[in-house]
C-alpha positions in Angstrom: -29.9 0.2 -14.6 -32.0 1.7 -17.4 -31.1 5.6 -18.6 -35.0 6.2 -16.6 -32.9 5.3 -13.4 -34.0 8.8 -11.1 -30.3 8.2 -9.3 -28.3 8.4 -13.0 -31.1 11.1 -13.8 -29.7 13.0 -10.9 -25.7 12.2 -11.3 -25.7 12.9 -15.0 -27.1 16.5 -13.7 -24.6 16.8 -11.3 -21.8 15.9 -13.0 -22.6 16.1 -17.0 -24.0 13.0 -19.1 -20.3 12.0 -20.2 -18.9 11.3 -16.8 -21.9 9.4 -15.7 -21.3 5.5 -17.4 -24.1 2.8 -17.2 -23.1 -0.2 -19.7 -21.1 -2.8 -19.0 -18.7 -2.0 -22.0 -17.8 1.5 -19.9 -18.1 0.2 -16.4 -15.6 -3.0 -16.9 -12.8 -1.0 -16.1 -13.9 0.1 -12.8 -15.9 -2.8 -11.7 -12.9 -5.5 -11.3 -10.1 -5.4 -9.2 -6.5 -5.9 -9.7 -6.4 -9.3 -8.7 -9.2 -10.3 -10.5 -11.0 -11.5 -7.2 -13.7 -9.4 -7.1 -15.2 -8.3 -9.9 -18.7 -6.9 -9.6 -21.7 -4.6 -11.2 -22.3 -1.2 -11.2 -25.7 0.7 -10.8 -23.6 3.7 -12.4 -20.1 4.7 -12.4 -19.9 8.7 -11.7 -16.8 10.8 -12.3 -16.6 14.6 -10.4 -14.5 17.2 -11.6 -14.9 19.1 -8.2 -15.1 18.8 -4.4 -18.9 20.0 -4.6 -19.7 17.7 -7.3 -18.7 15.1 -4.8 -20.6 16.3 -2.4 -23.7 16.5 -4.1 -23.0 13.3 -5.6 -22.7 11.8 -2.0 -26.2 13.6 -1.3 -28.2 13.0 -3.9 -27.2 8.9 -3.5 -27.9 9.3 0.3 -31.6 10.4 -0.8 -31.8 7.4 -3.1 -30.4 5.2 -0.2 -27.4 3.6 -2.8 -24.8 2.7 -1.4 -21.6 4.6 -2.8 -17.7 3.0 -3.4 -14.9 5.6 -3.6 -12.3 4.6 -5.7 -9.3 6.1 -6.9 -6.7 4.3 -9.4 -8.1 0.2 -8.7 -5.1 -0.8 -7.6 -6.3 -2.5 -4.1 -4.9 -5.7 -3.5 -7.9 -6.4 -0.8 -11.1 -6.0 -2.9 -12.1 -2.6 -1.2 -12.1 -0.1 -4.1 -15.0 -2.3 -6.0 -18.5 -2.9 -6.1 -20.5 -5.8 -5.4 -22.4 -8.3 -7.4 -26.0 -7.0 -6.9 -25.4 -3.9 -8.9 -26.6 -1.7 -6.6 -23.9 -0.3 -5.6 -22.2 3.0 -7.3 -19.0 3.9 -7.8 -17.5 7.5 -7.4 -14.5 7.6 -9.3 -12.3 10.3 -8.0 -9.8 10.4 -11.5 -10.9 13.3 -12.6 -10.0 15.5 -9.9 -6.3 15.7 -10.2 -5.4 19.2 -9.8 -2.3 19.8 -7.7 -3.9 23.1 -5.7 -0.8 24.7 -3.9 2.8 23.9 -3.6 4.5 25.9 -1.0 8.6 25.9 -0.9 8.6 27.4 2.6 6.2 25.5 4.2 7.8 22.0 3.0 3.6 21.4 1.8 2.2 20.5 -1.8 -2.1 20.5 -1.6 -3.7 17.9 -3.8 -7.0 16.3 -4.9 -7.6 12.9 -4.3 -7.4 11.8 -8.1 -3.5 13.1 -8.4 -1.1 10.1 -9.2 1.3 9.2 -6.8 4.0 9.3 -9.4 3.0 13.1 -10.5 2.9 13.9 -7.1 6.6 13.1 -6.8 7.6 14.9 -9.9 6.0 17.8 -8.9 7.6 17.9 -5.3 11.3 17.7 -7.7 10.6 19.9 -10.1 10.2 22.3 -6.8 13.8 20.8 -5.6 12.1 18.6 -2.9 10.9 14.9 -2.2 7.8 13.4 -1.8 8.8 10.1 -0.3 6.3 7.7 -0.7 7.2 4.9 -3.3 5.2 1.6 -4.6 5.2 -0.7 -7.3 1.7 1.1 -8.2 3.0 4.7 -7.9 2.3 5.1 -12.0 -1.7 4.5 -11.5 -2.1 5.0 -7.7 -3.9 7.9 -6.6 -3.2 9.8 -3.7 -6.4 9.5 -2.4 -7.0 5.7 -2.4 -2.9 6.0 -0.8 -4.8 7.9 2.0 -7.6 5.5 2.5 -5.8 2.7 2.8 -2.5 4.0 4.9 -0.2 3.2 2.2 3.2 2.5 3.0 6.0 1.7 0.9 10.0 1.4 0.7 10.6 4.2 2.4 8.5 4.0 5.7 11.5 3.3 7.8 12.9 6.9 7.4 9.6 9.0 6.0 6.9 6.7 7.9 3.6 6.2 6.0 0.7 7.9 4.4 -0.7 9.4 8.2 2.7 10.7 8.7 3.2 12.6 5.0 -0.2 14.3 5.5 -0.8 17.4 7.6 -4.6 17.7 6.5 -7.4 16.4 4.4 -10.2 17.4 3.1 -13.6 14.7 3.3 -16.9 14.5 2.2 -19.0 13.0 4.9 -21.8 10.7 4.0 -24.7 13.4 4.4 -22.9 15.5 1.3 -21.3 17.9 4.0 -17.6 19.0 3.4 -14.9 19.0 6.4 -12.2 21.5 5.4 -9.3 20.2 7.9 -7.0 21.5 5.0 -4.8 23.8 6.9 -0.7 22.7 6.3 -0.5 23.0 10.2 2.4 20.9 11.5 1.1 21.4 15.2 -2.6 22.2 15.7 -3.5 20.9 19.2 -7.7 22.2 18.7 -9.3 18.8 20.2 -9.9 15.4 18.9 -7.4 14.7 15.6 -10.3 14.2 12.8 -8.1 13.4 10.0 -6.6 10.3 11.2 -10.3 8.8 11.5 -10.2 9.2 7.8 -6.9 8.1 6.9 -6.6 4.5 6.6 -11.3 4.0 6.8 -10.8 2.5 3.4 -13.7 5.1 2.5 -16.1 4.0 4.8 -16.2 6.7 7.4 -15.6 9.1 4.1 -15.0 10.4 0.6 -11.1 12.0 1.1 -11.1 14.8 -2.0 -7.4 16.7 -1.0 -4.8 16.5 1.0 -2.1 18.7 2.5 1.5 16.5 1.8 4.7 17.0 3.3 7.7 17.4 1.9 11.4 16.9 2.4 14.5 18.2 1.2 16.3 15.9 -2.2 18.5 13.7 -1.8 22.2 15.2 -3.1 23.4 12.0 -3.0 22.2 8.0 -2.7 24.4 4.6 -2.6 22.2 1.3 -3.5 23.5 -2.0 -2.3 22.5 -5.8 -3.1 23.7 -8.0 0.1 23.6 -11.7 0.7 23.1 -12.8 3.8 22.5 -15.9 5.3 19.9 -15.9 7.4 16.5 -13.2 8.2 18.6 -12.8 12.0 21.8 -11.3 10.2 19.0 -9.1 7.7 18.2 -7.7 10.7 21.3 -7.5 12.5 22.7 -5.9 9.4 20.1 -3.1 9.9 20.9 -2.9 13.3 24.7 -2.1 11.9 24.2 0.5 9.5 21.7 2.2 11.2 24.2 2.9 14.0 27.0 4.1 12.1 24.6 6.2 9.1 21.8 6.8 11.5 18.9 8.0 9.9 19.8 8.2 6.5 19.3 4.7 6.0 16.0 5.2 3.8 15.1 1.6 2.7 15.7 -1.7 3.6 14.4 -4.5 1.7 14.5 -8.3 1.9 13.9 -10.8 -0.2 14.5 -15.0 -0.1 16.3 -16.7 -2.6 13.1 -18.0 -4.7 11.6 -14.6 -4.6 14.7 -13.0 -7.0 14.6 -16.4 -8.9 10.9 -16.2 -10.2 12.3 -12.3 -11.1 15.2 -13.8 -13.1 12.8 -16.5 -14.4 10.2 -14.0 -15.8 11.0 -10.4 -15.7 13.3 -9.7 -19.0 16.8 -8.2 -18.7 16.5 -8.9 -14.5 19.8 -10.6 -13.2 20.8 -10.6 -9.6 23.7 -8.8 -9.6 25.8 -11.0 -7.3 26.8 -14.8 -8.3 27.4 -15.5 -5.0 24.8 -18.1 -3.7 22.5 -17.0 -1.2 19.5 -18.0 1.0 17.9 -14.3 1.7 19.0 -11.0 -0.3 19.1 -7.4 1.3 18.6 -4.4 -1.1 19.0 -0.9 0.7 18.9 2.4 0.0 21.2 5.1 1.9 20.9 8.5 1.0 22.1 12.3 2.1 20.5 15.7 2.2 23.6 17.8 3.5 26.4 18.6 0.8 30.1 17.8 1.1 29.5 14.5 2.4 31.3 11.7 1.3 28.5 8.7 1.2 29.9 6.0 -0.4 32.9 6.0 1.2 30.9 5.6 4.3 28.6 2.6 2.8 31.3 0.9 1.9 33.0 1.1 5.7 30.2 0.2 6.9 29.2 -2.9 4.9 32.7 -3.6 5.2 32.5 -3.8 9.2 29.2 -5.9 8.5 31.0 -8.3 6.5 34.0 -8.8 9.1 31.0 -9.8 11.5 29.7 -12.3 9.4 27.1 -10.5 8.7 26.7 -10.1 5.0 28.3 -13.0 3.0 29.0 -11.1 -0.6 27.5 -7.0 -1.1 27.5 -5.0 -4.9 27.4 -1.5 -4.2 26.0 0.0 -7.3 28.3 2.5 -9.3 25.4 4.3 -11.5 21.8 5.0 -11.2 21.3 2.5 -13.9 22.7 -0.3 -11.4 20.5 1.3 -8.4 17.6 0.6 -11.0 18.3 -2.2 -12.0 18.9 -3.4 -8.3 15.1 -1.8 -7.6 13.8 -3.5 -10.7 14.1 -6.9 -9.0 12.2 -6.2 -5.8 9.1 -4.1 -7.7 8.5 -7.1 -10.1 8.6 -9.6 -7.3 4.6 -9.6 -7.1 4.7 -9.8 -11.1 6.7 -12.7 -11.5 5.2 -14.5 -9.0 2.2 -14.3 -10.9 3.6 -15.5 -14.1 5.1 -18.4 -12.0 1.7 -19.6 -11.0 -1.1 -19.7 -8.4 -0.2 -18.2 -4.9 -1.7 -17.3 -1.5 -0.3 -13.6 -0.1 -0.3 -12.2 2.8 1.0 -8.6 3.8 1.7 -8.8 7.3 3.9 -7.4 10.3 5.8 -8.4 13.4 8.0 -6.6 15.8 11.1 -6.1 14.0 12.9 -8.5 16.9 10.4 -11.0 15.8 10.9 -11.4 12.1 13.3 -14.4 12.3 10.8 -15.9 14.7 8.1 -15.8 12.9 10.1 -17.2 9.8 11.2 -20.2 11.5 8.0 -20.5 13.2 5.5 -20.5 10.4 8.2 -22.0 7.5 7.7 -25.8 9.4 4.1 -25.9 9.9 3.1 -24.6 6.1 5.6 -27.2 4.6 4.0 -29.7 6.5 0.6 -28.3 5.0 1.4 -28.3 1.8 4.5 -30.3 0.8 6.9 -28.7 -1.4 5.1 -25.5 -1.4 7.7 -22.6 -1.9 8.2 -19.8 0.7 8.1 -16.6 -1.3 9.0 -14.0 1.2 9.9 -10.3 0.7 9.3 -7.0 1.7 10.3 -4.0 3.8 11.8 -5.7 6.8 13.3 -2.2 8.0 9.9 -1.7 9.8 8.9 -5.3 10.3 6.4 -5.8 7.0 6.7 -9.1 5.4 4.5 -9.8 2.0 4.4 -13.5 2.9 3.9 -15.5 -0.1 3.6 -19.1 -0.9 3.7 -20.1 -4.9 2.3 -23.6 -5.2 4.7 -26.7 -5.5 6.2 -27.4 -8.8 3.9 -29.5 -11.2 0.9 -29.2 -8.6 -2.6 -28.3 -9.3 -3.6 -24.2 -9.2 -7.4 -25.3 -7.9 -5.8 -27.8 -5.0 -3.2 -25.5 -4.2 -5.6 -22.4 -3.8 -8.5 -25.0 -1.6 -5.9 -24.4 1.1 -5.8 -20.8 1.3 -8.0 -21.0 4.5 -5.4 -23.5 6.4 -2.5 -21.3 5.1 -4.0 -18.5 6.2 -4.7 -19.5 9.8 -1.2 -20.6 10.4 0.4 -17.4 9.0 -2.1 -15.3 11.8 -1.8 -17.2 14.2 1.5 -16.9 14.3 1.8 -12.9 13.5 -1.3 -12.8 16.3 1.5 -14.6 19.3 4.0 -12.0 17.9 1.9 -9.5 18.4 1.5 -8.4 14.8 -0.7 -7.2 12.7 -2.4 -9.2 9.7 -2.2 -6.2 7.7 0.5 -3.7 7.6 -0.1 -1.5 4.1 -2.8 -3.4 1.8 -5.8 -2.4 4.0 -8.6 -5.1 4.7 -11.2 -4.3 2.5 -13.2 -7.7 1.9 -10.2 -10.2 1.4 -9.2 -9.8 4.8 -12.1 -8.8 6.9 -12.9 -12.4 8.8 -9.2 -12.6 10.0 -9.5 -8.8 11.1 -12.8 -9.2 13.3 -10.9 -12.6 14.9 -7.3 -11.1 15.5 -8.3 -7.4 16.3 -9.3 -6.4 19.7 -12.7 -6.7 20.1 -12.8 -3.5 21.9 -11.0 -1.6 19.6 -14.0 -3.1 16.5 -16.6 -2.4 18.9 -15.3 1.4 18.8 -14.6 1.2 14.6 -18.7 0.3 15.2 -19.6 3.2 16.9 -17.7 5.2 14.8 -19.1 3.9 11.7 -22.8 4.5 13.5 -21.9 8.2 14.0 -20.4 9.1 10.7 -22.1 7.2 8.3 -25.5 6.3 10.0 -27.3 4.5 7.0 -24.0 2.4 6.3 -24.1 3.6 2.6 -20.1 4.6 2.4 -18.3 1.4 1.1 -20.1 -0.9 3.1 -19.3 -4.5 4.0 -15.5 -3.3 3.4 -13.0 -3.4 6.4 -16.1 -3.6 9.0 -19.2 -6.2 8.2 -22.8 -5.2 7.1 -24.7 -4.6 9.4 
């Protein structure tokens, strides 16, 4: 759009002529996503300082009938954080607004805007001698807000649970411009209908999140890593089963990944080694850890992978002796999705089952997608300890990246099909934004869209809050 444009006019009023970008040498940065798979235009690309420059933001575009993207750090994996092709579209970068408002010791609650990085966010929570839980490969350029909007979850779900369950309140700006303040660090607050979970996980289409009230927990006094082999997804799980029952809930993260996963990481991630030489179908990495002092962890660990391994459960475990081995252990899984990359063309999926079903749906799908694509390579990982599997398949050795990725469709209806019989879900963290939004409206319940519908109707009226993301234009 040319600098006459009445809508830049009025952002560049409302937020200052610097944080108001209109060329396509300062909007590239915001107008392509991670993956590449959805780059887009622009009509401007507005940055607020403040929860009222938001709001008028959101107002001023309502009155000029543009539709408005909220994004926070770009680091969507689903296409939902950028804007279309017909440049009509702007985008509200929420980057700026990075204050951490409040943290409060005795309250176990730290107050942030939407732009805060994850990663400050949890060295703020330990410089206070507590632990904001939440951890991703993205935490050094994820905001807390887009974290919100799209449920994140992470490693440690199975003890801490996810983004819905770290946040006592949020603050939003609705699509008319008006603010709802549901701020209040209130751990019970039984006052009618629970707003803010409308809000967390809408992928910004119900609303602009600008802060959030975050638990937090007591730090870890002490931690024990350990890299398993096992032999089969059945004794993964099994394996979780036994620890959990003798270290009960301080079993923080449990992670799985299949042989060809940690080989692509020892293929193209430097210095990355696995550290056992025993060979190994599948690969546990978990993560115990204690709040109480005097305790006597490790010794405990090591019982209990010992009872594992006299069940046949784990074939060969390295139990890591220094927090340089626990990161070099972690260092595999996080540069999974990287090295797959490097190794080629793929087709992901980030999916969940039951956590009883998990071996099902591995033997289930495995057949049917080697028989679709011969020789295509299985590239499964994730956080089994609460049943999500990022699903992968890296084409076959020496194939071609444009045949391979023409049958992305037929991959995909095999892999939902099956999570759908399971009664899974064909997204468990990354959201839906566009990538996934014609398997959501066939696998979701069509009364439960009908509803998202209504809802959408009701907050957002003229469908100008990240539309076509998660639920279809209208």
């Amino acid at each position: 759009m040319s600098a006459s444009d009445p809508l830049v006019e009025a952002l560049r009023t409302i937020a200052g002529p610097a944080n108001v970008l209109v060329s396509a040498s300062d909007t590239a940065a915001y107008v392509r996503d991670w993956r590449g798979q959805y780059p887009g235009q622009a009509r401007a690309v507005v940055r607020p300082a403040t929860t009222g420059e938001v709001s008028a933001i959101v107002r001023a575009c309502a009155q000029h009938r543009a539709a408005v993207v909220p994004q926070g750090g770009n680091t969507g994996l689903t296409g939902g954080s950028t804007p279309d092709e017909t440049g009509r579209e702007v985008v509200l970068s929420l980057r700026r607004m990075n204050r951490v408002r409040r943290v409060d010791a005795v309250d176990n609650t730290m107050t942030v805007e939407a732009g805060v990085i994850l990663q400050a966010v949890q060295q703020e929570a330990a410089r206070h001698g507590r632990l904001f839980p939440l951890s991703l490969a993205a935490e050094g350029s994820a905001t807390i807000g887009g974290n919100l909007a799209t449920n994140a979850g992470g490693e440690h779900v199975l003890r801490y649970g996810n983004m819905r369950s770290l946040t006592l309140g949020i603050e939003v700006v609705l699509a008319d411009g008006r603010v709802l303040d549901l701020l209040s660090p209130l751990y019970k607050d039984n006052t009618g209908y629970d707003l803010r979970d409308l809000f967390v996980g809408c992928e910004g289409t119900l609303g602009v999140i600008t802060a959030a009230a975050l638990r937090l927990f007591p730090a870890p006094r002490e931690q024990v890593t350990a890299w398993a082999a096992v032999d089969t997804p059945g004794h993964a799980v099994a394996l979780l089963g036994a620890l959990r029952e003798r270290l009960g809930e301080r079993v923080t993260a449990f992670e799985l990944l299949v042989r060809e996963a940690v080989a692509q990481v020892e293929r193209h991630i430097d210095g990355a080694r696995n550290p056992l030489a025993t060979p190994a179908p599948w690969f546990v990495l978990a993560e115990i850890s204690e709040t109480s002092p005097g305790t006597d962890l490790r010794s405990q660990v090591e019982a209990a992978l010992a009872h594992a391994h006299e069940q046949a459960l784990v074939l060969d475990v390295a139990i890591a002796a220094s927090l340089g081995q626990a990161e070099a252990m972690w260092h595999i899984r996080d540069h999974v999705p990287d090295a797959q990359t490097r190794d080629g063309a793929s087709i992901k999926h980030d999916i969940a089952v039951p956590l009883s079903c998990i071996a099902t749906f591995l033997e289930r799908a495995a057949p049917e997608l080697l028989a679709e694509i011969p020789g295509v390579r299985l590239v499964t990982f994730g956080h089994v300890g609460d049943g999500n599997l990022h699903y992968n398949l890296s084409k076959p050795v020496g194939a071609d990246d444009g045949s391979f990725l023409a049958r992305a469709d037929a991959v995909h209806d095999i892999v939902y099909r099956h999570v759908a019989r399971l009664g899974g879900s064909i997204s468990a963290e990354h959201g839906i934004g566009r990538a996934k939004q014609a398997a959501f409206l066939r696998y979701k319940d069509p009364v439960a869209i009908d509803i998202m519908r209504a809802v959408k109707g009701v907050l957002d009226p003229a469908h100008l809050l990240n539309p076509g993301r998660l639920l279809p234009r209208d």
